[in-house]
C-alpha positions as CSV (number, residue, x, y, z in Angstrom):
1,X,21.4,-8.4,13.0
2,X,17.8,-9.0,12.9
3,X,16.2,-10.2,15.9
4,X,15.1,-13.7,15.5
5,X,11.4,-14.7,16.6
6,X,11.3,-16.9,19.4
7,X,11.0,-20.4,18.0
8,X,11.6,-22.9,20.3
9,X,8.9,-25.7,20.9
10,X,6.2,-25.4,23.6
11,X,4.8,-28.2,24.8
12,X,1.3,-29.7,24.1
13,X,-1.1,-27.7,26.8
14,X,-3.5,-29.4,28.1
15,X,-6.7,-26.3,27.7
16,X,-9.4,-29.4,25.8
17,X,-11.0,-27.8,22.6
18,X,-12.4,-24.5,22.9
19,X,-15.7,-24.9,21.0
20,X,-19.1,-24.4,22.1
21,X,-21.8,-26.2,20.4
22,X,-19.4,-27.5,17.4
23,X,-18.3,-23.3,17.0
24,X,-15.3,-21.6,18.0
25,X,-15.5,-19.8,21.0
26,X,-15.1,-16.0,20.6
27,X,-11.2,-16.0,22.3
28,X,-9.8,-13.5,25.0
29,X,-8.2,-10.3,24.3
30,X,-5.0,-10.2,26.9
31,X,-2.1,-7.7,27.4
32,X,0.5,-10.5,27.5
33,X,3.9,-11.0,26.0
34,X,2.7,-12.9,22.8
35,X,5.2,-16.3,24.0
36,X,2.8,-16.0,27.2
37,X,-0.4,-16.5,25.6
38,X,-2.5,-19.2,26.1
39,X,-4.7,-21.1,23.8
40,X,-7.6,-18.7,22.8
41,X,-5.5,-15.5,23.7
42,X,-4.7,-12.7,21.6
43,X,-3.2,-9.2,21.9
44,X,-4.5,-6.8,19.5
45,X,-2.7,-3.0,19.2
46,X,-3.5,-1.3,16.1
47,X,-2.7,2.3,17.9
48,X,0.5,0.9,17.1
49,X,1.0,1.5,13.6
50,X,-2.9,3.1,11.8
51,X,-1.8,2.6,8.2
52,X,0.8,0.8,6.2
53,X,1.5,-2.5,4.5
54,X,0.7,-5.3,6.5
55,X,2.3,-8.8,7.2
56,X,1.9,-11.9,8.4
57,X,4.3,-14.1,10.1
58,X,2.9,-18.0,11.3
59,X,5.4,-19.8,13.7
60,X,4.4,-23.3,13.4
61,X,6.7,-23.9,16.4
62,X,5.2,-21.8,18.4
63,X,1.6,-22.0,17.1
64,X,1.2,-18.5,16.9
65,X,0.6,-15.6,14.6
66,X,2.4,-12.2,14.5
67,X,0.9,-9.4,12.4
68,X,2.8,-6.3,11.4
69,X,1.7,-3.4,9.8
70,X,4.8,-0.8,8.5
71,X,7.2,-3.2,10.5
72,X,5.7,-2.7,14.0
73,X,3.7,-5.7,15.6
74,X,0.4,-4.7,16.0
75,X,-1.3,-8.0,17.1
76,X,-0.5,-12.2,17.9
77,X,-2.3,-14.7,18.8
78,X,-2.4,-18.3,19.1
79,X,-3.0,-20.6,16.6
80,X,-3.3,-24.2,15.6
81,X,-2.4,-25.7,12.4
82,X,-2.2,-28.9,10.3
83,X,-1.8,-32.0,12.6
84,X,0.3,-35.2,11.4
85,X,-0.7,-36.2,7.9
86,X,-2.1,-33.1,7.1
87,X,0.5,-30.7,7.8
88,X,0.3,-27.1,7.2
89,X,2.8,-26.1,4.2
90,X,5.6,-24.1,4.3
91,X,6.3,-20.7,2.2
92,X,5.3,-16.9,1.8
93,X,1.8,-17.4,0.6
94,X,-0.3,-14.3,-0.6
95,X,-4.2,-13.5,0.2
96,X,-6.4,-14.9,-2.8
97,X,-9.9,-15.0,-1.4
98,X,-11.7,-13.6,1.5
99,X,-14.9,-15.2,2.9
100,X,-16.5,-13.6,6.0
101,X,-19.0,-16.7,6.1
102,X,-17.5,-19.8,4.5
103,X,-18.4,-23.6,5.2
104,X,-15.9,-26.0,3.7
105,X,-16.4,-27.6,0.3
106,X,-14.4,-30.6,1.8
107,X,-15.2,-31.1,5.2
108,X,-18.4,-31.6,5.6
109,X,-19.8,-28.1,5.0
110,X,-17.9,-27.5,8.1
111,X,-18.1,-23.4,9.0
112,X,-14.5,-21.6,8.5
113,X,-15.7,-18.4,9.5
114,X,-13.6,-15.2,8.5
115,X,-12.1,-17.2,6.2
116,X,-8.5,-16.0,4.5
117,X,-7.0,-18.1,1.5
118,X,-3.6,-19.1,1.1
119,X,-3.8,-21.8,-1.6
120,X,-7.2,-22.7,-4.0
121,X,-6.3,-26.3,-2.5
122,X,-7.8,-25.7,0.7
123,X,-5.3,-24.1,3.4
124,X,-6.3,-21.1,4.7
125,X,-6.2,-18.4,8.2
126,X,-9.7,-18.9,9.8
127,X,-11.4,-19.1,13.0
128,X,-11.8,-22.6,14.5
129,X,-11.1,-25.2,17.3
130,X,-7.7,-24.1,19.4
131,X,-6.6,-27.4,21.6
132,X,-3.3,-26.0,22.2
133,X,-1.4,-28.0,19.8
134,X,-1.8,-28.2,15.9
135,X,-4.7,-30.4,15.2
136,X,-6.0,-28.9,12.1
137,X,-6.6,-30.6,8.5
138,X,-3.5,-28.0,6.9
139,X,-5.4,-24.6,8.0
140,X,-4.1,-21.8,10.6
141,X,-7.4,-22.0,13.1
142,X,-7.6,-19.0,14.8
143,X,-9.7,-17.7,17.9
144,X,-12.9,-16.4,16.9
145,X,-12.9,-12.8,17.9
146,X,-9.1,-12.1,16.6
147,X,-10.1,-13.5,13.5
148,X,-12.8,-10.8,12.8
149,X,-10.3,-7.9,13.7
150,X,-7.9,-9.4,11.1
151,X,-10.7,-9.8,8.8
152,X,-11.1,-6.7,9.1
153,X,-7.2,-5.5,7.9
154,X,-6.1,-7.8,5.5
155,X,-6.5,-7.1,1.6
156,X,-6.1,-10.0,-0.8
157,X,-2.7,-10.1,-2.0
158,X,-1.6,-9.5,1.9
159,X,1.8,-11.4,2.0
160,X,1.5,-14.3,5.0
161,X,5.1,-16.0,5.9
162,X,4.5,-19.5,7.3
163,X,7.6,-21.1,8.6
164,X,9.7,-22.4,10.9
165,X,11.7,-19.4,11.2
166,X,11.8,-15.7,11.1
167,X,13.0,-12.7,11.6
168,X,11.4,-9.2,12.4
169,X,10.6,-7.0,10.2
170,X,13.5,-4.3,9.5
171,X,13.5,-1.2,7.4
172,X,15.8,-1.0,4.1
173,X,15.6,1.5,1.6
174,X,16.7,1.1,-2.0
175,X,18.0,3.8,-3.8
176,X,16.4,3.3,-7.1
177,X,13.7,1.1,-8.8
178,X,14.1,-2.3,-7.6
179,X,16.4,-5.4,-9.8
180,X,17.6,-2.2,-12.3
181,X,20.5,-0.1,-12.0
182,X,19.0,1.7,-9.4
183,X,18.8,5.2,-11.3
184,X,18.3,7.9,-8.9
185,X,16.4,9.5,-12.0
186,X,13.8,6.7,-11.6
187,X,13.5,8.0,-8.4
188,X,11.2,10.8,-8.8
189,X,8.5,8.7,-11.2
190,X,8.3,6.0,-9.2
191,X,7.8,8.4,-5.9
192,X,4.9,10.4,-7.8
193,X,3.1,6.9,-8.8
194,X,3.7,5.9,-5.2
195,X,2.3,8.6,-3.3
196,X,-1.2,8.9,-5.9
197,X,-2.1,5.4,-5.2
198,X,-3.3,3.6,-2.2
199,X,-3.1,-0.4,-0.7
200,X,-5.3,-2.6,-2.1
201,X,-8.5,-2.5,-0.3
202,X,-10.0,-4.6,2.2
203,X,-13.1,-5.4,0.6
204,X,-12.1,-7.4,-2.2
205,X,-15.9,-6.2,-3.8
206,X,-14.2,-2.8,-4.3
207,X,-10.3,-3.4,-6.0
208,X,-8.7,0.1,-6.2
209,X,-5.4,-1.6,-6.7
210,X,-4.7,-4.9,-7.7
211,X,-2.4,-6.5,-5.1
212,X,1.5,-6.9,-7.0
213,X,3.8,-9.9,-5.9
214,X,6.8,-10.3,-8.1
215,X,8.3,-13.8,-6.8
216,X,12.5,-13.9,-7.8
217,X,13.9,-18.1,-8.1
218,X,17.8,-18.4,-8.2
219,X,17.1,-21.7,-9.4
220,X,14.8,-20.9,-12.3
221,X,17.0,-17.8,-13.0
222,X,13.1,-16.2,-13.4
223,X,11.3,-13.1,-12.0
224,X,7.3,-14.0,-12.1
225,X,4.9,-11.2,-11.4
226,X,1.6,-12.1,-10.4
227,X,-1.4,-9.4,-10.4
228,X,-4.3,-10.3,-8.6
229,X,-3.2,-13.7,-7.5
230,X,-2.5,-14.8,-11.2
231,X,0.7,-15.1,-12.9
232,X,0.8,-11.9,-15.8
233,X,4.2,-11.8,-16.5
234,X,7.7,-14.0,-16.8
235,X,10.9,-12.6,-17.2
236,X,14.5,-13.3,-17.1
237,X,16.8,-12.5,-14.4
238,X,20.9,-12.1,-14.1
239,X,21.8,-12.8,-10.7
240,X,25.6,-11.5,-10.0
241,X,27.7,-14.5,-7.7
242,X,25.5,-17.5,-8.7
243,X,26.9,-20.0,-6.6
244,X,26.0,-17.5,-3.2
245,X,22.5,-18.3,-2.2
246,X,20.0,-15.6,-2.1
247,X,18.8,-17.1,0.9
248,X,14.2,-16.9,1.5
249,X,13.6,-13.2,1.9
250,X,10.3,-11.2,1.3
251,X,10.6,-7.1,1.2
252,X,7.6,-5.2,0.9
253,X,7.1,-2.0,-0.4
254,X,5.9,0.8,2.3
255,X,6.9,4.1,-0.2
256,X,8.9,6.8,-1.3
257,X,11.6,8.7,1.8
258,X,12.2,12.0,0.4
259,X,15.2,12.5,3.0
260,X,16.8,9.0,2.1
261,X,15.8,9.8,-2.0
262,X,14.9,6.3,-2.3
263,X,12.3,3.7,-1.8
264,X,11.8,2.3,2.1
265,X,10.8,-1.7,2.5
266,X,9.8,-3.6,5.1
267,X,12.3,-6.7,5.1
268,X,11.4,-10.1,6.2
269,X,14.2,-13.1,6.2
270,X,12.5,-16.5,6.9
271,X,13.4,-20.5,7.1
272,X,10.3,-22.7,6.2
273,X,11.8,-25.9,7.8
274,X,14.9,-25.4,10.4
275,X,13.7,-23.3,13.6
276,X,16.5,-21.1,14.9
277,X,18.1,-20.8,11.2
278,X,16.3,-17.5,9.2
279,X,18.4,-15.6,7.3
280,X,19.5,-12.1,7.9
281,X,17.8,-9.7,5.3
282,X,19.7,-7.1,3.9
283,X,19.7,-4.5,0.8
284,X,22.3,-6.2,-0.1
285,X,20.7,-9.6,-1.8
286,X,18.6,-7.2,-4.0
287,X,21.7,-5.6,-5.3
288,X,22.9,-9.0,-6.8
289,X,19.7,-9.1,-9.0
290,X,18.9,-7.7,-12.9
291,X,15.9,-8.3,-14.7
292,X,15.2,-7.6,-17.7
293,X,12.8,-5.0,-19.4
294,X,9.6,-6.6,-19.8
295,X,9.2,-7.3,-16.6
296,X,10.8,-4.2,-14.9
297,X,8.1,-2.2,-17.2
298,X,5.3,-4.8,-15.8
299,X,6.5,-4.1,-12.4
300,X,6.9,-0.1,-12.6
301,X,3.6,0.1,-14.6
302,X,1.8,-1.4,-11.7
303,X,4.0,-0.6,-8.4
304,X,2.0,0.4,-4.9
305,X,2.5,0.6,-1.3
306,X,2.9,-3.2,0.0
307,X,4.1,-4.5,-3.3
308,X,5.9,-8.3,-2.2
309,X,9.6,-9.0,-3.4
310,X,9.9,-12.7,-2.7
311,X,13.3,-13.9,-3.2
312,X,14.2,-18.1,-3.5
313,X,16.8,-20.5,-4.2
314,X,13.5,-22.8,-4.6
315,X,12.2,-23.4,-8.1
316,X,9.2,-21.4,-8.0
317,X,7.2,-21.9,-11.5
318,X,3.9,-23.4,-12.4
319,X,5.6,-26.7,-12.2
320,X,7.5,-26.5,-8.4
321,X,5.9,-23.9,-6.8
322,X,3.2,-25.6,-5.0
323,X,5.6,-28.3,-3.7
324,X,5.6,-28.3,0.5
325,X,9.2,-26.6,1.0
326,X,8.4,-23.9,-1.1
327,X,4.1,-22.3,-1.9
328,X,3.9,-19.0,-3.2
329,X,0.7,-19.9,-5.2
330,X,-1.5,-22.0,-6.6
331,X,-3.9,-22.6,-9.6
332,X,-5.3,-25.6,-8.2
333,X,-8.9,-25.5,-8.9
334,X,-10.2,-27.0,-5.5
335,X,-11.4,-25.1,-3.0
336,X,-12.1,-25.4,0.6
């Protein structure tokens, strides 16, 4: 059993906004249990884990941030996101735009430096104001100084989990390629592509790899693989006990396991509204999918380390899936 991310609510704190002269203040860098920290705090470990896929979990609970790299947490911090009317949405967003110096096209030219997107909308991981209880207009604000260090890690296509609940990264490995028949002859191919080719890279300026997210709906009975933050191709999918949820699951690819001879992810189970209710991951909800051909060429043609599964009951296409329960994407043509 996965262990679950505290979620419980912590009060408002009563810290004022930490701004100086209309900025963000720079933050502190504490060694704290991350349910310890206070508003402007952050713990940051990268010894840790040096390389690997990375993710990123938001509690809004909790108002804080967990980032993991090859299923080890590596850094938190605190956070505060959208207030009352504006509230931050719920989902497994991916990375579609990083902006070391952006002002917002909606606010005012207000600065949103270190700036991460989430959504063309507007919603985004930057630095900002951190009262100690969400007060943002749908953003993750973050403390100054921790959001240059993550800056400094993320890729675009880097999956980010915001929700109300979820669990821990865990470790799975697949025997095969991914929603086949998990042919241990696929095995070697896919290992060989695996090991040539990097993660995307952190300046988005210089795209060795184009960041892969392949998003799986129960309810549209649809695998969607989207390249670079835009949707390239749509396939069916056959998924075995249809009235069994698959449950909200993300698994990311870290690579190849010669001992296991088969594929290791990083698995994430998650609950965008209920605190206290993420589902278990397991190897198991993978094993209940088939897609078909086109887009299991389209995904072994373009497979790399931190590759997203998501997995959905949620409708998830162009239609649904920027609706507040569930955002993967969007091709809103706003910005922020």
């Amino acid at each position: 059993m996965s262990k679950l991310l505290k979620i419980s609510r912590r009060g408002a704190l009563a810290f004022g906004a930490l701004m100086v002269g209309g900025l963000p203040v720079r933050g502190q860098l504490v060694d704290k249990d991350p349910y310890a920290l206070n508003p402007g705090e952050y713990t940051w470990h990268p010894e840790r884990a040096a390389t690997g896929p990375l993710s990123i979990i938001v509690s809004l609970p909790e108002q804080l941030v967990f980032v993991y790299r090859n299923g080890v947490r590596v850094a938190s911090s605190t956070c505060s996101t959208g207030k009352p009317g504006h509230t931050t949405p719920t989902g497994v967003f991916h990375i579609l735009q990083k902006d070391k110096n952006h002002h917002s096209a909606t606010y005012d030219e207000a600065p949103m430096p270190n700036m991460n997107r989430l959504t063309w909308s507007g919603i985004a991981l930057h630095a900002g104001n951190l009262p100690g209880y969400p007060a943002s207009h749908g953003c993750i604000r973050l403390p100054l100084a921790f959001s240059q260090l993550l800056f400094g890690i993320t890729h675009v296509g880097t999956a980010v989990i915001i929700a109300n609940a979820a669990t821990q990264p865990e470790d799975v490995v697949h025997p095969g390629m991914v929603l086949s028949d998990y042919a241990e002859t696929e095995l070697g191919e896919t290992a060989d592509r695996l090991n040539k080719t990097p993660l995307p890279a952190t300046t988005p300026e210089d795209p060795q790899v184009l960041p892969l997210a392949v998003v799986v709906s129960s309810a549209d009975k649809q695998g969607y693989l989207y390249e670079n933050g835009v949707l390239a191709v749509q396939g069916s999918v056959l998924i075995a006990d249809p009235g069994k949820p698959l449950g909200s699951h993300v698994f990311q690819l870290v690579g190849a396991h010669d001992g296991s001879k088969g594929l290791v992810w990083q698995a994430i189970g998650f609950h965008p509204q209920s605190a206290g209710a993420a589902p278990d991951p397991s190897l198991d909800v993978i094993k209940r999918i088939r897609a078909d051909n086109t887009l299991l060429e389209a995904m072994k043609a373009r497979l790399h380390p931190g590759f997203a599964l998501v997995l959905t009951d949620e409708p998830a296409d162009s239609v649904t899936r920027t609706e507040k329960g569930f955002v993967i994407i969007t091709d809103d043509p706003k910005t922020a």
